[in-house]
N, C-alpha and C positions, 0 to 999 in steps of 0.2 A: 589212211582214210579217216576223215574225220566221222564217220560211222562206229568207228570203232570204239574211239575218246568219249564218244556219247554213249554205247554203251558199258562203257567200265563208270561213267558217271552215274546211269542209271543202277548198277550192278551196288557202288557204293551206297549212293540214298535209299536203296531198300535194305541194304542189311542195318544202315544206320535207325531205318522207320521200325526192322525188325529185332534189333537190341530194347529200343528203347519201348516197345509194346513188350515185351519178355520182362524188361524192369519193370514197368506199371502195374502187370497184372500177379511181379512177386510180391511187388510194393502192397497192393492192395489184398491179397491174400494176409501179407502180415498185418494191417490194420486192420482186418479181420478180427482175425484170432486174437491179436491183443485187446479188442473191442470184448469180445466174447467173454475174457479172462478180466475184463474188468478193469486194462490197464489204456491210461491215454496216450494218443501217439500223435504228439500235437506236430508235427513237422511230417506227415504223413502225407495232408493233404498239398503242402507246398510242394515235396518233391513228386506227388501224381501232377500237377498244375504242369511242374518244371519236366516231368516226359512226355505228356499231352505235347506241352510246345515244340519240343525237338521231334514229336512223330508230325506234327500241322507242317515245321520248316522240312523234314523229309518226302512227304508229300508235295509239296508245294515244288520244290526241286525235282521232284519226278515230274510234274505237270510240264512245268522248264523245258526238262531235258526230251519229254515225250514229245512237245510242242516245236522242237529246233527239231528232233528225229522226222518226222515227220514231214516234217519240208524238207530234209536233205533226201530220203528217201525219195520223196516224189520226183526231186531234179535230176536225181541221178537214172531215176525209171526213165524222163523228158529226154535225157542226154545218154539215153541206147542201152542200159540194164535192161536185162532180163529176168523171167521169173525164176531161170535158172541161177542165171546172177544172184537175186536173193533166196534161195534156198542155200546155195551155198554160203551166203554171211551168216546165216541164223542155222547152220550147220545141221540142215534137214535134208532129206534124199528126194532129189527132183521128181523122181516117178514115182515116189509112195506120196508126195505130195498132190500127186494129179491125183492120184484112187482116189484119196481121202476129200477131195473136193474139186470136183471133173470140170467145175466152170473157168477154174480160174487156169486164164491165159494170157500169153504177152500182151497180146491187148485187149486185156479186159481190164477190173478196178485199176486204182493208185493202187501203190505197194503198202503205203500209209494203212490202207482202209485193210487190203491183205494182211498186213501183219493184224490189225485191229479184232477184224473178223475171225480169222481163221488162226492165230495166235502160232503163226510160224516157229517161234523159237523156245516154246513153251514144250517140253516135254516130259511128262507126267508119268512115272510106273505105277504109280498107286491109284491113275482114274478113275477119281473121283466125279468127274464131270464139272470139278469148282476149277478155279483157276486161283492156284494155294499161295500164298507170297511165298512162300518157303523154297517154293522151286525155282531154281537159276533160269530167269527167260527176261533178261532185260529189254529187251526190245517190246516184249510184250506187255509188264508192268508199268513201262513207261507212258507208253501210247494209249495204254488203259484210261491210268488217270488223266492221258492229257483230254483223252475223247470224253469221256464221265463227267470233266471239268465243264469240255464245251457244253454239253445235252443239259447239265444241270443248271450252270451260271450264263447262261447267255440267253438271249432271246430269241434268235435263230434257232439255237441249238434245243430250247424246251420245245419250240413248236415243231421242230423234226422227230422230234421224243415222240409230241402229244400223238402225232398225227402216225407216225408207225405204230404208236400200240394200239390205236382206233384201227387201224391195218390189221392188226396180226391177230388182236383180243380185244374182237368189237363188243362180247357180252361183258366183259370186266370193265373197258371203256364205257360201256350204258349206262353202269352203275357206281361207277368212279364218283368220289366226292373229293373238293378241293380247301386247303386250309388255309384260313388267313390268318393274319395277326393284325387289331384292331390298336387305336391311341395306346389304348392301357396296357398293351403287352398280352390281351387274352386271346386266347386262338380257336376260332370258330371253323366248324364244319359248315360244307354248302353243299350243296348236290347238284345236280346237273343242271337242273332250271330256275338255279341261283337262289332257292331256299335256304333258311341257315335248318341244320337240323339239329343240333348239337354243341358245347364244347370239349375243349381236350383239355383238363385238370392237369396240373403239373404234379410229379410225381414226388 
């Protein structure tokens, strides 16, 4: 099933995103201390540049893979899966799945959105309540970024954002302020009734 080949692709780009964030932040740990101690470490900042980029391209391939996952999942729900169908792919137990979220039914959401939502293959001993890269749940890190991607970089996807969190946190939506960036590169605060109130100084 080609379900699967997308999961072991996503399974790859995150351990590939999660090496090379573990190199960055040895890397910079040592620029650190050699900073501290007085000594230069002029090829520091190239190889932080050079794992930034290999975590942007592991990312970017999770969005890929999350964005093909996602349609195959949906067609296969279209062409007669069931919920029990994927509980089984993402190797979850169908009835502790219903306790844990009593709405969802064969015909209820896309599976897309189930996995998204409810992070079927995602299984945590240490719950935390975060959703940790470190944990094996390809299906679920996948579709993460692919959904994050849309809600952030698309226009569809910001106004579904705006307009659920006016939904869910209409006093934090009240007082919400939005940030541009003007000709010169400076990034002004607005508030709600399109005052500027502020800028953000770069660090």
């Amino acid at each position: 099933m080609v379900l699967i080949l997308y999961r072991l692709q996503s399974r790859a780009a995150s351990n590939e995103s999660l090496a090379a964030f573990e190199a960055l932040r040895a890397t910079a740990r040592a620029m650190k201390k050699a900073e501290e101690s007085g000594i230069s470490f002029p090829f520091g900042e190239m190889q932080i540049k050079k794992l930034q980029t290999a975590i942007d391209a592991a990312k970017d391939e999770l969005i890929s893979v999350g964005r093909s996952m996602a349609v195959v999942l949906d067609l296969w729900q279209r062409a007669g899966a069931t919920l029990s169908d994927l509980c089984n792919l993402c190797n979850r137990d169908y009835e502790q799945v219903l306790k844990e979220a009593c709405k969802m039914n064969d015909q209820g959401d896309e599976f897309s959105r189930l996995v998204f939502i409810h992070n079927l293959d995602y299984k945590n001993p240490r719950d935390t309540g975060w959703l940790e890269e470190t944990v094996d749940a390809p299906f679920t890190h996948a579709i993460k970024e692919y959904m994050l991607d849309v809600m952030l970089n698309t226009k569809e996807g910001r106004a579904a954002s705006h307009e659920a969190m006016e939904a869910v946190f209409p006093e934090i939506m009240e007082n919400a302020m939005t940030m541009i960036t003007d000709a010169d590169g400076a990034r002004h605060l607005i508030d709600k009734d399109g005052v500027e109130v502020g800028t953000v100084e770069e660090e």
